[in-house]
C-alpha positions as CSV (number, residue, x, y, z in Angstrom):
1,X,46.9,8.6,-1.4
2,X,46.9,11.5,1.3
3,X,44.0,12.5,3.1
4,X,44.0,14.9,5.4
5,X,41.1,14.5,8.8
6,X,38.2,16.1,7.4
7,X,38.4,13.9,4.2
8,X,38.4,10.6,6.4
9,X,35.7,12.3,8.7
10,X,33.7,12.4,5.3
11,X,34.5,8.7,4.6
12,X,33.5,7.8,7.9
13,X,30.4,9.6,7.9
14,X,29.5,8.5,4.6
15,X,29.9,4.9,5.7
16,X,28.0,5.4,9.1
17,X,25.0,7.0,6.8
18,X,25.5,4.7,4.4
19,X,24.8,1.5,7.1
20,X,22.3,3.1,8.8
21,X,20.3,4.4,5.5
22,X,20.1,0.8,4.3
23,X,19.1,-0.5,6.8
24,X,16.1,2.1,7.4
25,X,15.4,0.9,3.7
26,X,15.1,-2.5,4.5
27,X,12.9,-2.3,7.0
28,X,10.1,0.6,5.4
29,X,10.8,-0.9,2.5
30,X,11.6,-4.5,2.1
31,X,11.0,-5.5,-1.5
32,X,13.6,-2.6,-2.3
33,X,16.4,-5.5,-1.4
34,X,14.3,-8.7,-2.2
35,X,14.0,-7.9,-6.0
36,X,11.1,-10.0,-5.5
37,X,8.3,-7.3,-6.9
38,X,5.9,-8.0,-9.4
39,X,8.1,-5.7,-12.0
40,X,11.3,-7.3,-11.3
41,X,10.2,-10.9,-10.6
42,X,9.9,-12.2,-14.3
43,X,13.9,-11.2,-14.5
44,X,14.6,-14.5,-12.3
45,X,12.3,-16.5,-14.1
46,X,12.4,-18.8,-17.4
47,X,10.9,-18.6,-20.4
48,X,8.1,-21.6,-19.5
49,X,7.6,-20.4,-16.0
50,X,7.1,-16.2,-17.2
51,X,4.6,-18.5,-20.0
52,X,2.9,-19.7,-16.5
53,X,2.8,-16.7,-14.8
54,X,1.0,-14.4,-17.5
55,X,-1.2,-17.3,-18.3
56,X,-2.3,-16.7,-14.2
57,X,-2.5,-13.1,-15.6
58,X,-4.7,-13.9,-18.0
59,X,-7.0,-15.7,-15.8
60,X,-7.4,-12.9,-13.0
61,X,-8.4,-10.6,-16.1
62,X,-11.2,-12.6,-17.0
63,X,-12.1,-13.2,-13.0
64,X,-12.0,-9.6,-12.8
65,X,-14.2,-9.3,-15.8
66,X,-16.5,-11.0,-14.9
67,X,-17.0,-9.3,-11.6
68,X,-17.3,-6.4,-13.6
69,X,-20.5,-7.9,-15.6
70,X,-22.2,-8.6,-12.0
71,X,-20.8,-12.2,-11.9
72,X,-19.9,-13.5,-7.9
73,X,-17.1,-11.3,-6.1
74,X,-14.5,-13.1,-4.9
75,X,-14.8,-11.1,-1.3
76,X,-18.1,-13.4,-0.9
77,X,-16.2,-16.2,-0.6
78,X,-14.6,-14.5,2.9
79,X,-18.4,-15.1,4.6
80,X,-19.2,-15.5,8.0
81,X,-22.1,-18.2,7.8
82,X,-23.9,-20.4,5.7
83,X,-27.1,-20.7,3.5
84,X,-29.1,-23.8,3.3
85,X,-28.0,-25.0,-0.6
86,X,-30.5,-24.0,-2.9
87,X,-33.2,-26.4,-5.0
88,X,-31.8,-28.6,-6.8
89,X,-28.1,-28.5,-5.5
90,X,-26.2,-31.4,-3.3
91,X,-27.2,-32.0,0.5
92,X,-24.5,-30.6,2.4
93,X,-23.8,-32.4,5.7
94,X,-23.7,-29.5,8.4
95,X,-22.0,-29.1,11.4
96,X,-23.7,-27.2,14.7
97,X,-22.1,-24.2,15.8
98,X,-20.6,-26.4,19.2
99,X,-18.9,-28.7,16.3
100,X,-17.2,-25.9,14.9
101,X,-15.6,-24.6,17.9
102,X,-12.4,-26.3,19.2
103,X,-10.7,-25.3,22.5
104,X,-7.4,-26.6,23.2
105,X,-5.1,-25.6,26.1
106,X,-3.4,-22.2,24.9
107,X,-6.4,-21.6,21.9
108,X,-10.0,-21.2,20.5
109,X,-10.3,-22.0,16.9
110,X,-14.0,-21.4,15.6
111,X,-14.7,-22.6,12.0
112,X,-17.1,-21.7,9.5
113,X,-19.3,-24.2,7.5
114,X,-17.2,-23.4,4.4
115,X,-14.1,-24.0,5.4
116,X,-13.5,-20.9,7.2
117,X,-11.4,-20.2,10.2
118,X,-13.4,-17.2,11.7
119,X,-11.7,-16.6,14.6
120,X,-8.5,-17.9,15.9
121,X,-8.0,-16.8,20.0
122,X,-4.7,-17.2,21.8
123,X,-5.9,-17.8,25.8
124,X,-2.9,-17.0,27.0
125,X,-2.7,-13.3,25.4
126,X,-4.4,-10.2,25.8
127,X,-5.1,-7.6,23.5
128,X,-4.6,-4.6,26.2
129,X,-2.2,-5.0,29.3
130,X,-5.2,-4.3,31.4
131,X,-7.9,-6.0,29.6
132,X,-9.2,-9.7,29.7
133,X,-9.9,-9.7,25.9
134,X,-7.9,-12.4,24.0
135,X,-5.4,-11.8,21.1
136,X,-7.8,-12.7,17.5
137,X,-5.2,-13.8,15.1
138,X,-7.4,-12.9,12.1
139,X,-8.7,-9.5,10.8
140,X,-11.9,-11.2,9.6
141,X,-12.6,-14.2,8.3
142,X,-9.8,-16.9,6.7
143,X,-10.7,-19.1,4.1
144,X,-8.6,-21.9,3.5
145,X,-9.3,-24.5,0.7
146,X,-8.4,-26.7,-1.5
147,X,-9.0,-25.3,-4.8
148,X,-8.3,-26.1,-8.4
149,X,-7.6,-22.2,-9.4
150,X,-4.6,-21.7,-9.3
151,X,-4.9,-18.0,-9.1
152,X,-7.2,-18.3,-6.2
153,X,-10.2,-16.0,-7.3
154,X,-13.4,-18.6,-7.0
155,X,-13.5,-19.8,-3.3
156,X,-16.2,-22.2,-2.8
157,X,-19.4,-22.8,-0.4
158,X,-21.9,-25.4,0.0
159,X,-19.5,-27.8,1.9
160,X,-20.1,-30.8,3.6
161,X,-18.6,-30.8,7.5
162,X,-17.8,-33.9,9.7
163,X,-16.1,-33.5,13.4
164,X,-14.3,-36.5,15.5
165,X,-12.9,-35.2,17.9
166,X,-9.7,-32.7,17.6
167,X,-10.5,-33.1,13.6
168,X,-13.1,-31.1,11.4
169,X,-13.2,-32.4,7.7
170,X,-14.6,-30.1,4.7
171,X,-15.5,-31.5,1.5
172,X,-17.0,-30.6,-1.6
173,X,-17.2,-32.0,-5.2
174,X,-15.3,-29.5,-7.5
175,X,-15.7,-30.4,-11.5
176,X,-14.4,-34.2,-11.8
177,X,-12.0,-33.7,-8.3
178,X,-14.0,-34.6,-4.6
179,X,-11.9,-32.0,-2.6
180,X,-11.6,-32.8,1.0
181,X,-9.8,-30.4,3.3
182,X,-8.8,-31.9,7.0
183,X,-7.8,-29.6,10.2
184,X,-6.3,-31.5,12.8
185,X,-5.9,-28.8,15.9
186,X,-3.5,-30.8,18.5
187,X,-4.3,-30.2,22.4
188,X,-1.0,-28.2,23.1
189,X,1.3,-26.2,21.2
190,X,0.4,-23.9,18.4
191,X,0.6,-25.9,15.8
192,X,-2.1,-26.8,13.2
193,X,-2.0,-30.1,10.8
194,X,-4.1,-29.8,7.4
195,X,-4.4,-32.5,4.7
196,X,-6.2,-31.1,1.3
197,X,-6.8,-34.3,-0.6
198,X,-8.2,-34.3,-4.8
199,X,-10.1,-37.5,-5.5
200,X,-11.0,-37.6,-9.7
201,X,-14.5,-39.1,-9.1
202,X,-15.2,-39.1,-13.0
203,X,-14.9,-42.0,-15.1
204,X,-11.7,-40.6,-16.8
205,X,-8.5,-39.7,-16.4
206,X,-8.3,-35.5,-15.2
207,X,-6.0,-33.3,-15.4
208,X,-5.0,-31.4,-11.9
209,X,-3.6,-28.3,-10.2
210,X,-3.2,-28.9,-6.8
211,X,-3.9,-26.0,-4.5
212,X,-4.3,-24.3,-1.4
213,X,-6.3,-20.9,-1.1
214,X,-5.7,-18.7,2.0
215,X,-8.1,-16.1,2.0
216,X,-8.6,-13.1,4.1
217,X,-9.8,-9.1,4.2
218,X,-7.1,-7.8,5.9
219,X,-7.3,-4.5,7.8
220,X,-4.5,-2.0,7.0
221,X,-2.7,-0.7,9.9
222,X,-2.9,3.1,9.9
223,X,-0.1,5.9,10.4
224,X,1.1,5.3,13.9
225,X,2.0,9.0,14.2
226,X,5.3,8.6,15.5
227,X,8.7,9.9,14.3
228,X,11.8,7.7,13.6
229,X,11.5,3.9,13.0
230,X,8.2,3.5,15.0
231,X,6.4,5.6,12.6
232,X,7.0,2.3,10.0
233,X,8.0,-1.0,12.3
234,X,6.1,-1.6,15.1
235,X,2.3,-1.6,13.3
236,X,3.2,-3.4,10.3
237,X,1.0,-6.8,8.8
238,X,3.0,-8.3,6.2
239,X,2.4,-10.8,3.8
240,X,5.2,-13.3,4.4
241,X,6.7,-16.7,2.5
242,X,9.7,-18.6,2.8
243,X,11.9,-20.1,0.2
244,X,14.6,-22.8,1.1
245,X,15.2,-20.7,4.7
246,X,15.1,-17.3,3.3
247,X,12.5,-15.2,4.3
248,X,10.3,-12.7,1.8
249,X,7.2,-10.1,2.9
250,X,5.4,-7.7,1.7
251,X,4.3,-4.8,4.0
252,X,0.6,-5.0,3.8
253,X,-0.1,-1.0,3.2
254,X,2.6,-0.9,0.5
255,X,1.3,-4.0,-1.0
256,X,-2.2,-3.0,-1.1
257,X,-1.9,0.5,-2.1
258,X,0.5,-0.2,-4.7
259,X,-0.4,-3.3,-6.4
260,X,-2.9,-3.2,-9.7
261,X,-3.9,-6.5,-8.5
262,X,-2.1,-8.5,-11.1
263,X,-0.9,-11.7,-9.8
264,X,2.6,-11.5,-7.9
265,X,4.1,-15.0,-7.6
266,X,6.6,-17.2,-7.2
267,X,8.0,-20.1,-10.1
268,X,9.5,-22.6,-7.5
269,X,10.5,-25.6,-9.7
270,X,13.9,-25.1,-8.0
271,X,12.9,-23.7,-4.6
272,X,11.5,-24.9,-1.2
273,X,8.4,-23.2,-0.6
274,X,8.9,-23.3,3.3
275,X,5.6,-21.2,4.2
276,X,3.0,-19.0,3.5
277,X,1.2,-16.9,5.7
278,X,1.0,-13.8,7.7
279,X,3.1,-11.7,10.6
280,X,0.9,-9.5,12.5
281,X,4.4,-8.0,14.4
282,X,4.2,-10.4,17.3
283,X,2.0,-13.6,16.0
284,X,1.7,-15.8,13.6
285,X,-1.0,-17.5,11.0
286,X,1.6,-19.7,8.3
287,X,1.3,-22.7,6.6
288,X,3.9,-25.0,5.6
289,X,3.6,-27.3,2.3
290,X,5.6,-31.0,2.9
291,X,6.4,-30.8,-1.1
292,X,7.8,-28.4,-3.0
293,X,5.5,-26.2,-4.9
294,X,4.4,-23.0,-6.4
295,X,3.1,-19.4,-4.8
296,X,1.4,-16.5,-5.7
297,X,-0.9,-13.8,-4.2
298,X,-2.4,-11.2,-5.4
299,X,-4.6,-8.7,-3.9
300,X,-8.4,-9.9,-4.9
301,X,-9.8,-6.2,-6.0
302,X,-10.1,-3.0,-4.9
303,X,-11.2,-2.6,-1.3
304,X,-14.4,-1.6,-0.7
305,X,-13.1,0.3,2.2
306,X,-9.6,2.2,2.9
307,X,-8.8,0.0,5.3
308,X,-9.7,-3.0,3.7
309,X,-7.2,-4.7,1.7
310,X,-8.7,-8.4,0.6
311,X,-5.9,-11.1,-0.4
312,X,-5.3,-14.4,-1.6
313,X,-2.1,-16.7,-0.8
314,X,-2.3,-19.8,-3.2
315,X,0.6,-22.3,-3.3
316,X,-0.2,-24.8,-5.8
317,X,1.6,-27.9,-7.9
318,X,1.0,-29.4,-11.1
319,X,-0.3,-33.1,-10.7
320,X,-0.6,-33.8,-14.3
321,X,-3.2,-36.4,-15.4
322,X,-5.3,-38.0,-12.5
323,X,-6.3,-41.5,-12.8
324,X,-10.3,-42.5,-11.7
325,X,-10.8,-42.8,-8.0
326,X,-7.0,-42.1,-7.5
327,X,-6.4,-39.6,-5.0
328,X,-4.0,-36.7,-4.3
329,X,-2.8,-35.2,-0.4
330,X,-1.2,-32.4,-0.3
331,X,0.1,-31.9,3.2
332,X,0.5,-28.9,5.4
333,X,1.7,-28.0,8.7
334,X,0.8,-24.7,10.5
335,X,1.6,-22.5,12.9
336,X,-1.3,-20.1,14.6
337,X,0.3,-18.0,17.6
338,X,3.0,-16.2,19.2
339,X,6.5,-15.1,17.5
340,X,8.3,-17.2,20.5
341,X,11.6,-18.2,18.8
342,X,11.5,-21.4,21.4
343,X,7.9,-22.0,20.3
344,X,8.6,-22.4,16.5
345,X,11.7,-24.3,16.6
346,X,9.5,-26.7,18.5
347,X,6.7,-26.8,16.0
348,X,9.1,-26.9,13.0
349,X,12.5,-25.3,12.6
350,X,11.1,-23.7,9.2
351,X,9.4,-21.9,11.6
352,X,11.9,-19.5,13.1
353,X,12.9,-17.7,9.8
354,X,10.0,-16.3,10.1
355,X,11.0,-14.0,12.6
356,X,12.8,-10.6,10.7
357,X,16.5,-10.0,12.5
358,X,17.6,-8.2,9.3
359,X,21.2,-8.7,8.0
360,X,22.4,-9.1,11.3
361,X,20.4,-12.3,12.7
362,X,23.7,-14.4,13.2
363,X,24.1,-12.0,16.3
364,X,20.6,-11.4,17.2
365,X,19.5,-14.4,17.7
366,X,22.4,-15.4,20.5
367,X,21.5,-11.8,21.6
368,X,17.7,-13.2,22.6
369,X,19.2,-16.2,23.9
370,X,21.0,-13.9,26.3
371,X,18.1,-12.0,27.3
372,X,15.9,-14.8,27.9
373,X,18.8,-16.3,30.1
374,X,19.1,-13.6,32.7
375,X,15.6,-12.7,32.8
376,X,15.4,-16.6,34.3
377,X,17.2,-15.3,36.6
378,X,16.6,-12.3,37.6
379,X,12.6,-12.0,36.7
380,X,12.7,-8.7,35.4
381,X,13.3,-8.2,31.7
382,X,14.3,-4.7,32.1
383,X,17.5,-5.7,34.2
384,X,18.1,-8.5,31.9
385,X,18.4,-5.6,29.1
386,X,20.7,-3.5,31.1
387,X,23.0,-6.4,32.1
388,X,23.5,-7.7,28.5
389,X,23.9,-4.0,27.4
390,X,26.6,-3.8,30.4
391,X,28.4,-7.3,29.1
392,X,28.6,-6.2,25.5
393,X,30.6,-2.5,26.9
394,X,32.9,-4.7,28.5
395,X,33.5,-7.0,25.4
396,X,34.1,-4.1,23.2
397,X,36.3,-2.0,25.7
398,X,39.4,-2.8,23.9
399,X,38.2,-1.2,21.1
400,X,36.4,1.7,23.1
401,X,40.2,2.5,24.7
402,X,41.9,2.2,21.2
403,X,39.9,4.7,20.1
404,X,39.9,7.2,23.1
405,X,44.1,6.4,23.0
406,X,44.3,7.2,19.0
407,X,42.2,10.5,20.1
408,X,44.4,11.5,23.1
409,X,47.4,11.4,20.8
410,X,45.8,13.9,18.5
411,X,44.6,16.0,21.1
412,X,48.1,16.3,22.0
413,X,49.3,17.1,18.4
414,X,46.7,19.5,17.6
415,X,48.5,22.4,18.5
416,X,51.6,21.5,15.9
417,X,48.9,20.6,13.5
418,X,46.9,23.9,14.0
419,X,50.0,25.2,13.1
420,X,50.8,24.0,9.8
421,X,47.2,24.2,8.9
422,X,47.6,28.5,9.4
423,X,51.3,27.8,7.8
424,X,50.1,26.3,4.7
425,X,46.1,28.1,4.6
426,X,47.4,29.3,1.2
427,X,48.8,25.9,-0.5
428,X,45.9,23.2,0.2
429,X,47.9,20.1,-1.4
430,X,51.3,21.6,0.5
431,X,49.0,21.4,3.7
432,X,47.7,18.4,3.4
433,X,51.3,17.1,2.3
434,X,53.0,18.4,5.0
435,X,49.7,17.5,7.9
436,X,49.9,13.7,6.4
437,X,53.9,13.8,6.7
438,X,53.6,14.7,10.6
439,X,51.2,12.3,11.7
440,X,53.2,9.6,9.9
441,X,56.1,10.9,11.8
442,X,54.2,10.8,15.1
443,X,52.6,7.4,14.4
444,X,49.2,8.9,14.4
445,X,46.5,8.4,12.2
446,X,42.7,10.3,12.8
447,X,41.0,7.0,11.4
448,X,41.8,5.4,14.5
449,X,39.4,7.3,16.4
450,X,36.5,6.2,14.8
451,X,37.6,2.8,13.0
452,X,37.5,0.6,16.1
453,X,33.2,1.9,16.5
454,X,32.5,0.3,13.4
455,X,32.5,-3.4,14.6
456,X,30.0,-2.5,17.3
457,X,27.3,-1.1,14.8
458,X,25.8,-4.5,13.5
459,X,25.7,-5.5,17.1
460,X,23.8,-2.6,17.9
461,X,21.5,-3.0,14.7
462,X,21.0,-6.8,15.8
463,X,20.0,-5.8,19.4
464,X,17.9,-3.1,17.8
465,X,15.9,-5.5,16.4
466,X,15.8,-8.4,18.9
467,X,14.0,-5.3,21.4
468,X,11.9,-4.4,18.8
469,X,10.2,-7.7,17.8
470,X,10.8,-9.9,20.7
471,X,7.1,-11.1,22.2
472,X,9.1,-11.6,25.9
473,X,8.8,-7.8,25.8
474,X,5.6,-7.3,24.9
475,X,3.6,-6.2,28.3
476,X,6.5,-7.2,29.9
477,X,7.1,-4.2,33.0
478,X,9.9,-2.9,34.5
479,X,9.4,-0.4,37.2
480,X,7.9,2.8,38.2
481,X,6.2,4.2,35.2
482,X,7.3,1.7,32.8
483,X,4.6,-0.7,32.4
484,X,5.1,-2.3,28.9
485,X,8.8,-2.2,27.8
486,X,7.1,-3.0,24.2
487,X,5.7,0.2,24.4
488,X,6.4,4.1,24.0
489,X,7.6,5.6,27.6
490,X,4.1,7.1,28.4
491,X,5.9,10.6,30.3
492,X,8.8,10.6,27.7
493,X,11.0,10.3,31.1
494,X,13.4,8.0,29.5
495,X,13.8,10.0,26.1
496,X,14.8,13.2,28.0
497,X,16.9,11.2,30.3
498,X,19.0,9.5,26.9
499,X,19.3,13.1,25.4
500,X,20.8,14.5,28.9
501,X,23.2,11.1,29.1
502,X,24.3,11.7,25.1
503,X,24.7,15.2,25.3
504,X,27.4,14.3,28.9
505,X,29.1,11.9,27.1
506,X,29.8,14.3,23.7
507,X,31.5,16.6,26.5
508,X,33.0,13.8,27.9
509,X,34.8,12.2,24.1
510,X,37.7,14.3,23.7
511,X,37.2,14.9,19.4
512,X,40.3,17.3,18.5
513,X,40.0,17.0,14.6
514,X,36.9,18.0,14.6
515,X,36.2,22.2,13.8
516,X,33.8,24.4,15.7
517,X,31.4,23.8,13.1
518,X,30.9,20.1,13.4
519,X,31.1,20.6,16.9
520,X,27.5,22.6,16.8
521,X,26.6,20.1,14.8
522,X,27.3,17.1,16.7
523,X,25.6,19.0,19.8
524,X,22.2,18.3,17.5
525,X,22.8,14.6,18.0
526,X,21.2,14.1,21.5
527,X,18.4,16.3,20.4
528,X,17.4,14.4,17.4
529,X,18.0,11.0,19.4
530,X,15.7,12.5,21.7
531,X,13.0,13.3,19.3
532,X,13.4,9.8,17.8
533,X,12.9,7.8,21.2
534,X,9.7,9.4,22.1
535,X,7.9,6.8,19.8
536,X,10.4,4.0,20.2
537,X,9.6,0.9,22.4
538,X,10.9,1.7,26.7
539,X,12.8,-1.6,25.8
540,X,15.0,0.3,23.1
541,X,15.2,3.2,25.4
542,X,16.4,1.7,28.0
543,X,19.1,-0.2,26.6
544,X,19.8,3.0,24.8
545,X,20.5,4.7,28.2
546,X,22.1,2.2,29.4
547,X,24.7,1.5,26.6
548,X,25.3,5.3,27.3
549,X,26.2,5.3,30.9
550,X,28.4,2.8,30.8
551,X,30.0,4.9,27.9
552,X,30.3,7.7,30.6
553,X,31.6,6.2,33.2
554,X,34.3,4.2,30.7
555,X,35.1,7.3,29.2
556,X,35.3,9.2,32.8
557,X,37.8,6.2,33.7
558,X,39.8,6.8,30.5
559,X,40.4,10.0,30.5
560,X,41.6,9.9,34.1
561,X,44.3,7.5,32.6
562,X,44.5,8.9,29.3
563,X,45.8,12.1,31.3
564,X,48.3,10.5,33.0
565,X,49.6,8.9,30.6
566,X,50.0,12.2,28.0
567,X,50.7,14.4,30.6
């Protein structure tokens, strides 16, 4: 079929837009391309496990009843301290406040008497570049228990607390179970080890549902005010979980404005749970079941403030009947810190999906790798940046000169085809007859121009992300004015200087098929790239400007050649 140039400009267009649309989509808006909402998820399930997951339904209904009659609210169970039990209820064995804290070498975990994490500290991280206060994991307080609720919606209290040394036991007597919950905080690393065993003290067999409640009020990141991709990326929480090495979220803002608070879970007779938990954009709070089992969360009601958002993560496995004294472990291993690719394969190699590369994390990862590499040599993360920006222009220079060598040969042919075009203005299928005829003649075809670009886009969608999410960035300086390369350019410097460097290189790319009016047009480009950058991270930026100098001075080199060679 003939096409004449503006036809395959529309293609090309249309598959540039196409790329770049879906891939805004998948970041704002992940569920979109997980099919993993709470509408859609009963599709993928069966019969007996969409039976399971109404009959959680059902449950939250009467929980949410209930509060509504003046019963407990579940946000209770998120407390910061402890009440002596009342008259007539168990002892508790209690812990002081110095038995609750544990420092390790990179952290400071401070627990709760009811099995609460209330604060989690990274010592090597600082909230502000300029400011001695540490990075706090959690929002507010995270309860995590072992629970017989599967939908998560009656923590507990009145536990009984025991320290030895780098382990602090809670237990509690739940119905027929004794539930016993076991942190184990290791001196280095970021890892976390918890054990949540059921022991049926009755006198008769019980049935049980294993689980694990993660609890938390979680504050919802406001509008960041930017324009572009900022605007939605770089402030995001999401509630993350991975199945057999896939990784699913939900954006915390969506999630909490948009869910009715139904229960939104996972039937995993056939999949890995790999990890629940949360991404706070450059750390981590995830657990890790050794089994496979279920998952769902739901959001526990509404919040009592805008910014509030409280949720439960439960993953949970049916045990069946329980004989006396037998017990049942469910094992877990955590992860509590930074979003350091090296860091998490060490802890577990579960770990690592839960960094978000996108589509494209075959190539972003050996992208980081790179980064990393010559920053160990050359100390500056900002040069490492420019110098992998400068070896991937080299790697695709065949196709750059392909493309500027299909252009020269049209710019030469445009008068002849300008020609026809007026010849032919009257007979639009003649014209674009007699157009395709002459580039076939000449060996020319306009698709050439911009078909060789296309390979580099993933690249550049892969690096986009690897300088968006990277932690080695974060606070990381480069020079001058650029203090943070994990933040906005604070004088928009680097912004103005990537429109001025686009709008060279457009006068620089010889484009002859393309008419005055796409040409005004296309002069738009560096302005709205300009507009875009103001929010984006310096780190972007400056591989941005980067990628487009070496563009200028290829294309400089080019058309020195190029002119030669066509006369």
């Amino acid at each position: 079929m003939n096409m004449d140039r503006r036809t395959i400009i529309v293609i090309i267009a249309t598959m540039f837009s196409f790329v770049a649309y879906n891939y805004y989509m998948q970041q704002k808006y992940p569920d979109y391309f997980s099919g993993r909402m709470a509408e859609n998820i009963k599709e993928d399930m069966s019969p007996e496990e969409r039976a399971e997951l109404d009959a959680l339904n059902e449950q939250l209904r009467e929980a949410k009843s209930a509060e509504k009659a003046g019963e407990t609210s579940p946000q209770e169970g998120v407390a910061t301290s402890s009440e002596p039990a009342a008259i007539g209820e168990p002892q508790v064995e209690r812990l002081s406040p110095e038995d609750l804290r544990i420092e390790t070498e990179n952290r400071v975990f401070i627990f709760d008497q009811d099995s609460t994490l209330l604060s989690v500290k990274l010592k090597n991280y600082r909230q502000e570049q300029k400011s001695d206060a540490l990075v706090e994991l959690l929002d507010n307080p995270m309860m995590v228990q072992g629970s017989l609720d599967p939908v998560g919606r009656r923590p507990q209290k009145g536990y009984s607390a025991v320290r030895d040394g780098q382990t602090i036991s809670f237990s509690k007597q739940q119905d027929k179970f004794l539930v016993e919950q076991k942190f184990v905080v290791p001196e280095s690393g970021y890892g976390l080890d918890l054990a949540v065993t059921f022991t049926n003290t009755s006198d008769s067999r019980a049935d049980l549902t294993s689980s694990l409640l993660v609890l938390q009020n979680v504050y919802l990141p406001q509008e960041s005010g930017g324009f572009g991709p900022a605007a939605f990326m770089a402030q995001n929480k999401a509630f993350i979980y991975g199945l057999d090495g896939s990784r699913e979220e939900e954006i915390a803002k969506d999630y909490c404005e948009d869910s009715d608070g139904m229960v939104f879970g996972e039937a995993l007779n056939q999949e890995r749970l790999d990890f629940i938990g949360f991404d706070l954009h450059y750390f981590l709070a995830v657990l890790s079941p050794d089994t496979k089992m279920n998952f769902v969360m739901n959001r526990m009601s509404p919040p009592s403030e805008a910014a509030i958002c409280p949720i439960s993560l439960v993953a949970y496995q049916k045990q069946g009947l329980v004989e006396p004294n037998q017990s049942i472990t469910l094992n877990f291993k955590g992860y509590f810190g930074p979003k350091d690719v090296e860091l998490l394969e060490k802890e577990d190699p579960k770990f690592t999906n839960t960094v978000r590369f996108g589509w494209f994390s075959i190539l972003a990862k050996p992208l980081l790798l790179a980064v990393k590499w010559f920053y160990s040599l050359v100390h500056n993360y900002g040069i490492a940046i420019i110098i992998v920006t400068v070896i991937l222009k080299i790697l695709f220079f065949p196709l750059t000169k392909a493309a500027a060598v299909s252009m020269k040969k049209m710019q030469k042919l445009n008068p002849e085809m300008t020609k026809l075009r007026e010849k032919y203005k009257d007979d639009p299928q003649r014209q674009q007859k007699e157009l395709m005829a002459f580039m076939a003649k000449h060996k020319v075809n306009p698709a050439k121009g911009c078909l060789p670009i296309l390979p580099q886009i993933p690249v550049f969608i892969a690096f986009y992300n690897v300088l968006s999410q990277a932690i080695e960035l974060r606070h990381a300086p480069f020079f001058g004015w650029i203090h943070d390369l994990a933040s906005a350019d604070p004088y928009y410097i680097t912004p103005i200087l990537l429109g001025v460097g686009m709008f060279v290189q457009q006068k620089l790319t010889p484009n002859p098929s393309m008419d005055k009016n796409q040409e005004k047009i296309m002069l738009m480009m560096p302005l709205i790239f300009t507009v875009m950058m103001l929010s984006l991270p310096a780190g972007m930026v400056l591989y941005m400007i980067a990628n487009t100098a070496v563009s200028i001075a290829q294309q400089q080199w080019l058309n020195r050649r190029l002119d030669k060679q066509f006369g």
